[in-house]
C-alpha positions in Angstrom: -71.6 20.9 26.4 -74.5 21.3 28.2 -76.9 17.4 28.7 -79.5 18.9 26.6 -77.1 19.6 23.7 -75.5 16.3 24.4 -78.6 14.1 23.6 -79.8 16.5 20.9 -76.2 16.0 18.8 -75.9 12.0 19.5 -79.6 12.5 18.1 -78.9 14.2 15.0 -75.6 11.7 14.4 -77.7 8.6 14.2 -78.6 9.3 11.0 -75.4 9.3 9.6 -75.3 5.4 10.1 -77.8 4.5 7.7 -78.9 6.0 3.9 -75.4 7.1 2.8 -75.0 9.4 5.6 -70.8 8.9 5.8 -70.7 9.2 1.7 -72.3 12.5 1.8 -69.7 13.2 4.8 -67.0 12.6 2.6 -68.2 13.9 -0.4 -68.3 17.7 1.4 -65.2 17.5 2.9 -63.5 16.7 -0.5 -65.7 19.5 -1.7 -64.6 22.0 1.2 -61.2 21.0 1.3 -60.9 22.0 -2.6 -62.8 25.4 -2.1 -59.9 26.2 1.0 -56.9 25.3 -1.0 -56.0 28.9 -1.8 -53.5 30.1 -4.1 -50.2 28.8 -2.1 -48.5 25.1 -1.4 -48.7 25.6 2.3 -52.9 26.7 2.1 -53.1 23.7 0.0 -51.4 21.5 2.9 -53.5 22.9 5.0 -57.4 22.6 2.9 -58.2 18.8 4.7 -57.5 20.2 8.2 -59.5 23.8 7.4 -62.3 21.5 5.4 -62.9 19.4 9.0 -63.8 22.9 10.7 -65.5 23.9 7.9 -68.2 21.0 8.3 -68.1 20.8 11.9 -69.3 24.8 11.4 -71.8 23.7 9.2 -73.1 20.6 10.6 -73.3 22.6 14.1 -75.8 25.2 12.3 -77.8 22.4 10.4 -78.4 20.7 13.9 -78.9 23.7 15.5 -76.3 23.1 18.6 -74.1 25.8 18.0 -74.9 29.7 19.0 -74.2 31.4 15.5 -74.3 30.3 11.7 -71.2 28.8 9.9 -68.8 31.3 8.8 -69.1 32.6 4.9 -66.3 32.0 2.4 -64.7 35.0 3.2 -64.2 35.0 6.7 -62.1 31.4 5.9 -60.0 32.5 3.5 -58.9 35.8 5.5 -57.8 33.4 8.5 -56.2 30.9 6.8 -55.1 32.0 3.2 -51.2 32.0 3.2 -49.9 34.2 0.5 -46.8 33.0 -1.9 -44.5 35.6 0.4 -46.0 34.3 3.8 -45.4 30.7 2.0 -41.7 31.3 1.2 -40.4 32.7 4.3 -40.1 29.4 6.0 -37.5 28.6 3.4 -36.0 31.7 2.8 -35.6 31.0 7.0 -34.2 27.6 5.8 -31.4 29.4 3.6 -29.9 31.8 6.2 -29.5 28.7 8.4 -27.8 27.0 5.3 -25.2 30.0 5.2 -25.4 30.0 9.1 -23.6 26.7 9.1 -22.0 26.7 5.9 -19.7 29.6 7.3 -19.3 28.3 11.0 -18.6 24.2 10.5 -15.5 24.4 12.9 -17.8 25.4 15.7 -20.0 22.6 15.6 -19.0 19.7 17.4 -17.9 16.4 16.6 -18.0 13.0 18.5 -14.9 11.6 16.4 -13.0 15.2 16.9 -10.5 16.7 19.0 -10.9 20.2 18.4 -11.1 22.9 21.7 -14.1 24.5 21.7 -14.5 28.0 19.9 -13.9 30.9 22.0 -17.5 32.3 21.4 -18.9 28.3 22.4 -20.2 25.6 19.9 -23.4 26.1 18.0 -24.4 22.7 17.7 -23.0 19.5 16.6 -22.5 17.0 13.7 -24.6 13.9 14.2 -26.6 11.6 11.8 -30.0 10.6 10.9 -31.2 7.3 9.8 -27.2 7.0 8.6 -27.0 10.3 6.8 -25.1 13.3 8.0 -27.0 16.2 9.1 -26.4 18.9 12.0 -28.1 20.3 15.1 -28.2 23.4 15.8 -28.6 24.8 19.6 -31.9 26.5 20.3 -30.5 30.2 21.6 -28.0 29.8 18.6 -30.4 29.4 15.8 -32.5 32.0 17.3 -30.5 34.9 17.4 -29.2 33.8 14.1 -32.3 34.4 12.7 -33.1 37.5 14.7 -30.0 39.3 12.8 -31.5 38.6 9.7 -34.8 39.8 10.3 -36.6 36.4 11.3 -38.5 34.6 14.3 -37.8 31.3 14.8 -41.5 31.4 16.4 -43.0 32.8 13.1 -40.8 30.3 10.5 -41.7 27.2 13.0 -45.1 25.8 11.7 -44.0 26.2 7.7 -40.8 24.1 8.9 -43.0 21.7 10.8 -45.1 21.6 8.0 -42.4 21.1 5.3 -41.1 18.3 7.6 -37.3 20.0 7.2 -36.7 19.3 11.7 -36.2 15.9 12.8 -39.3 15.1 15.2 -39.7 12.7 18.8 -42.7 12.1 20.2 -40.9 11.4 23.4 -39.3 15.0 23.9 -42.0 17.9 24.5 -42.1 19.6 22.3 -41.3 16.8 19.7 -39.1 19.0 17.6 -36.4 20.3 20.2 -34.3 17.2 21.1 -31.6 16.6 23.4 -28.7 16.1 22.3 -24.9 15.5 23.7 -22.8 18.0 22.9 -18.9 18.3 24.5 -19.7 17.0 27.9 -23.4 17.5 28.2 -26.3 17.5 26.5 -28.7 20.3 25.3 -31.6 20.8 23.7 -31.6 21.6 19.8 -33.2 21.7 16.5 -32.0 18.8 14.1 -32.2 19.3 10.5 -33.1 16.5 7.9 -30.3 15.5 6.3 -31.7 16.4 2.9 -31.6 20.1 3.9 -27.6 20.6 3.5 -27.5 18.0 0.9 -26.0 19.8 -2.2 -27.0 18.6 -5.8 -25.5 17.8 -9.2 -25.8 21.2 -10.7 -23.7 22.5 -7.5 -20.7 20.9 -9.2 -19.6 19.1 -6.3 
């Protein structure tokens, strides 16, 4: 931002300090973030963070400091409206990895075992979360997994970050691909909430 444009948006902030200026703030986000909800739970999760843009795009065009107008209604909604089908591939994702596990437990490893490793290597490992059991799976593992059933993992991450279903660390970059020991070393893998292989009551076990 050039000095000019500087000192011309501090200008047309002040403002907002005095006569209501933050109520009327808030107001239009809440307004903008309930126009961008869309039709779908993971458009809805996203409305606040679309509403922000929304109101820097206006606010820019009021204060004349940005080149073009704010974009219309339309041009939103065809860049971040998430269809019901978009929305439930992140779990459909989640089920072949539930199946993925559920028919390979004996090659994931296990601090407490004493199994030899499978022939075609281990896919992750048993380990627990905040005292829960849960598994991890390795990164090239899940991967092609999910390749064989028609998936990216690329294209399923954000609806998984967003569902909150992968354990996250803000010390490993990125936060979502921990490391892990596994046999004799340690690797980097995806860990699953616990809650994601829990079964329920009406699974009769």
């Amino acid at each position: 931002m050039s000095e000019r444009l500087r000192r011309t948006a501090f200008g047309r902030l002040a403002p907002l300090a005095r006569g209501g200026g933050q109520a009327r703030l808030l107001a239009r986000h809440q307004a903008l973030t309930e126009a961008h909800r869309y039709d779908s739970d993971m458009s809805a999760r996203r409305a606040p963070m679309v509403a922000c843009l929304a109101l820097a795009a206006e606010l820019a065009a009021a204060w004349g400091i940005g080149p073009f107008g704010p974009p219309d209604a339309r041009v939103w909604a065809e860049v971040f409206a998430v269809g019901d089908q978009s929305d439930n591939r992140g779990e459909m994702a989640l089920d072949i990895v539930r199946e993925y596990v559920a028919t390979h437990r004996r090659e994931l490893w296990c601090p407490y075992g004493d199994g030899d490793q499978p022939f075609s290597g281990w896919i992750g490992r048993t380990l627990q979360h905040e005292g829960r059991d849960t598994v991890g799976l390795l990164a090239e593992r899940l991967k092609e997994t999910l390749r064989r059933s028609g998936y990216e993992l690329d294209s399923v991450l954000p609806s998984w970050r967003e569902s909150g279903v992968l354990v996250e660390n803000s010390a490993y970059r990125p936060p979502y691909l921990l490391s892990k020991k596994i046999n004799a070393s340690k690797a980097r893998m995806y860990v699953f909430q616990p809650e994601v292989f829990t079964t329920t009551e009406d699974d009769g076990e």
